[in-house]
C-alpha positions in Angstrom: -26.3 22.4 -58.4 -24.9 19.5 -56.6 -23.3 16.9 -58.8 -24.4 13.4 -57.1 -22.3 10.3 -56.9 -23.6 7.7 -59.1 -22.7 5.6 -55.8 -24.9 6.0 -52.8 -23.8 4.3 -49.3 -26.5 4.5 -47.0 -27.0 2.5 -43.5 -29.6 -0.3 -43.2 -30.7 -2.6 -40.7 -28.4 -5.1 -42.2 -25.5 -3.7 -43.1 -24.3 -1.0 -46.2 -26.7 -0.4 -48.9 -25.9 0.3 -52.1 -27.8 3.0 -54.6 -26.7 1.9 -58.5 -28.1 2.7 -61.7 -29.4 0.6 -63.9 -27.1 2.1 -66.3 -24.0 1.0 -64.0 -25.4 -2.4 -64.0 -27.0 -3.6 -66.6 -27.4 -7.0 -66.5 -30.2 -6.5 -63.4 -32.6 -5.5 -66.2 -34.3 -8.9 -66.1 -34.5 -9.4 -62.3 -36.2 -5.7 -62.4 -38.4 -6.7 -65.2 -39.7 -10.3 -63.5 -39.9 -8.3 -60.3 -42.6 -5.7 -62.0 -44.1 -8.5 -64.0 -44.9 -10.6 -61.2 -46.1 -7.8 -59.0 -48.1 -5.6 -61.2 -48.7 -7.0 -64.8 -49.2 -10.9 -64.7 -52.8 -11.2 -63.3 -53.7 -8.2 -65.1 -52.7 -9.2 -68.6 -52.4 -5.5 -69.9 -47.8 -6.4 -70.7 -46.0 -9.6 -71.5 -43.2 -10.0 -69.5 -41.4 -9.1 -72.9 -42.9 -5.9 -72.6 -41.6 -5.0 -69.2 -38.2 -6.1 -69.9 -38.2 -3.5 -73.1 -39.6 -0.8 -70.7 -37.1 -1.4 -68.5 -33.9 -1.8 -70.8 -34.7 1.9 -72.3 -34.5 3.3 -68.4 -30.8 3.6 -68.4 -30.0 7.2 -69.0 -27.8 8.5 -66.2 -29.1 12.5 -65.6 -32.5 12.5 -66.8 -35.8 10.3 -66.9 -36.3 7.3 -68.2 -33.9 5.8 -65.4 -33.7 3.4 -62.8 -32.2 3.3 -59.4 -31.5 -0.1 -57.7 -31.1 -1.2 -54.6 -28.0 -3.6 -53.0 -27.5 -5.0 -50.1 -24.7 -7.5 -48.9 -24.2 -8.4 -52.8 -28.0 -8.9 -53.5 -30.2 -6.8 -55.4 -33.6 -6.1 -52.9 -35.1 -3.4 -54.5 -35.7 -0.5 -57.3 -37.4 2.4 -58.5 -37.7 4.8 -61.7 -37.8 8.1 -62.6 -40.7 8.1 -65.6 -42.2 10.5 -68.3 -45.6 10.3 -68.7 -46.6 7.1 -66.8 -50.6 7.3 -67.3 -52.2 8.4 -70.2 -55.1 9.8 -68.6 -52.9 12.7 -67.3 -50.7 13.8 -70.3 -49.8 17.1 -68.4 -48.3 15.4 -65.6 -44.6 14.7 -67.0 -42.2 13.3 -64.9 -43.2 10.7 -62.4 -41.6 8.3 -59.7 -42.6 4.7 -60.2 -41.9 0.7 -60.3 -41.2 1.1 -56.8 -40.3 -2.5 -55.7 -38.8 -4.1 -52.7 -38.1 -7.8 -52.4 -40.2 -9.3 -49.4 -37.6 -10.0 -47.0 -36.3 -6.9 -47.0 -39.3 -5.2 -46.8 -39.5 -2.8 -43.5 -36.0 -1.6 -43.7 -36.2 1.4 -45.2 -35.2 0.6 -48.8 -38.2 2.0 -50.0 -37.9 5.5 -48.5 -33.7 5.2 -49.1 -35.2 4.6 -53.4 -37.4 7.7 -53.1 -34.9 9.6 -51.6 -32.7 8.4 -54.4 -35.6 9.2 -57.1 -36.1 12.6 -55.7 -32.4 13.9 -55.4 -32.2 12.9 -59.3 -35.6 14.7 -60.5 -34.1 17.9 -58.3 -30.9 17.2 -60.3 -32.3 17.3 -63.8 -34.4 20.4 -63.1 -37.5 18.4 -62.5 -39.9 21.0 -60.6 -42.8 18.2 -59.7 -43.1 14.9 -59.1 -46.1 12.3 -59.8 -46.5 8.8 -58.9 -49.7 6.7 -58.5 -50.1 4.3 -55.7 -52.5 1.6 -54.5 -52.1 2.6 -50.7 -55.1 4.9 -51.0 -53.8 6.3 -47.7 -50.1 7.5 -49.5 -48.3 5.4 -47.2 -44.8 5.5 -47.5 -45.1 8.7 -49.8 -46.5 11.0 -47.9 -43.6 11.3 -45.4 -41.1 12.2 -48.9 -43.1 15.6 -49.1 -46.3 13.6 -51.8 -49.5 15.1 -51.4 -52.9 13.3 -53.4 -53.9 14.9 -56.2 -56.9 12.6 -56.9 -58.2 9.1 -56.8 -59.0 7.5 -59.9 -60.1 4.5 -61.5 -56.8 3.5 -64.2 -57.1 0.5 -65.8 -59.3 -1.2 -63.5 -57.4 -0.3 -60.2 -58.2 2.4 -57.9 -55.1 4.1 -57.3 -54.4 7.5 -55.5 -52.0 10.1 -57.6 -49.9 12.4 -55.7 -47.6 15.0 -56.8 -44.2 16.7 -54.8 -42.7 19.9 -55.7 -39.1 19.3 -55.7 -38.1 22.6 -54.7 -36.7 23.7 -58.1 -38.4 26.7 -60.1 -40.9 25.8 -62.8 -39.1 27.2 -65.8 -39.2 26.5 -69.6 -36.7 24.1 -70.5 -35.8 21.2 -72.8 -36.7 17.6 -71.5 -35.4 14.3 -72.5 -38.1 14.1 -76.0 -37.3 17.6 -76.6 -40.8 19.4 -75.8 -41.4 22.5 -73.7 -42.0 21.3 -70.2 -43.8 24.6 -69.1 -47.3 25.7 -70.7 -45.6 28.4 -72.6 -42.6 28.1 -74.7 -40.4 31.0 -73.4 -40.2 34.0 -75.6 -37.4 34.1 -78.5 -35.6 37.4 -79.1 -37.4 39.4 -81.5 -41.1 38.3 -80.6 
């Protein structure tokens, strides 16, 4: 396996972008938050913007989900995504998924988005994440569907119709440990003796 920097340099439009962790830079954490307040929970009233900023505080491990990647460019922070477990209840076997991806307007159309997924999917590969979710309201899969997402289904999720889509990441389904310490195959592997 690849070991990946915890620095990415990547060429934009304008200039060097920079790929960080959350965990690298931790004071971003309230910028992230107000970011995924204003564009996903304010008019629909189901987080405080307290809320947020505690879900977004705990995504700080390095090598496994819950994480955060953010984006940087010329010294200003324009975007972000995560690496989740279990983002909507309605699918409890879908584990690990790709979410909060955000990019600030004027940097919108650049590329950061797709540089993020990139970013999101190189980590899932790297902590032996076989599949990917992610739910979207670009019922078409947009941006997604050229990073190797294929819909799963439409749904209704807390009064939203969103599309969820799922990429293999290329590694082998096995039976191994995740970050809450459950079995993230149907069957526990067998233990010498059985």
């Amino acid at each position: 396996m690849v070991i990946l920097s915890l620095l990415v340099m990547a060429y934009a439009q304008r200039g060097f972008m920079e790929l960080l962790l959350l965990a690298d830079e931790p004071s971003a954490a309230g910028m992230v938050a107000s970011w995924y307040f204003d564009e996903w929970c304010r008019d629909s009233g189901h987080y405080t913007q307290d809320q947020v900023l505690a879900k977004v505080m705990a995504a700080t491990h390095v090598d496994r989900a819950p994480l955060i990647v953010l984006a940087r460019q010329a010294g200003e922070w324009v975007g972000a995504a995560e690496l989740k477990i279990r983002e909507m209840a309605i699918f409890p076997e879908y584990e690990y998924w790709l979410g909060g991806v955000y990019v600030v307007e004027k940097a919108r159309g650049q590329g950061v988005a797709s540089l993020l997924i990139t970013e999101i999917l190189s980590r899932a590969r790297g902590a032996g994440i076989s599949k990917l979710y992610l739910q979207t309201e670009n019922l078409t899969g947009g941006v997604y569907c050229r990073h190797g997402f294929k819909a799963v289904e439409h749904v209704n999720y807390k009064g939203v119709h969103v599309l969820v889509m799922v990429a293999d990441t290329g590694i082998p389904s096995s039976p191994v440990l995740n970050s809450v310490d459950t079995w993230t195959a149907e069957q526990p592997p067998e233990l010498p003796g059985n």
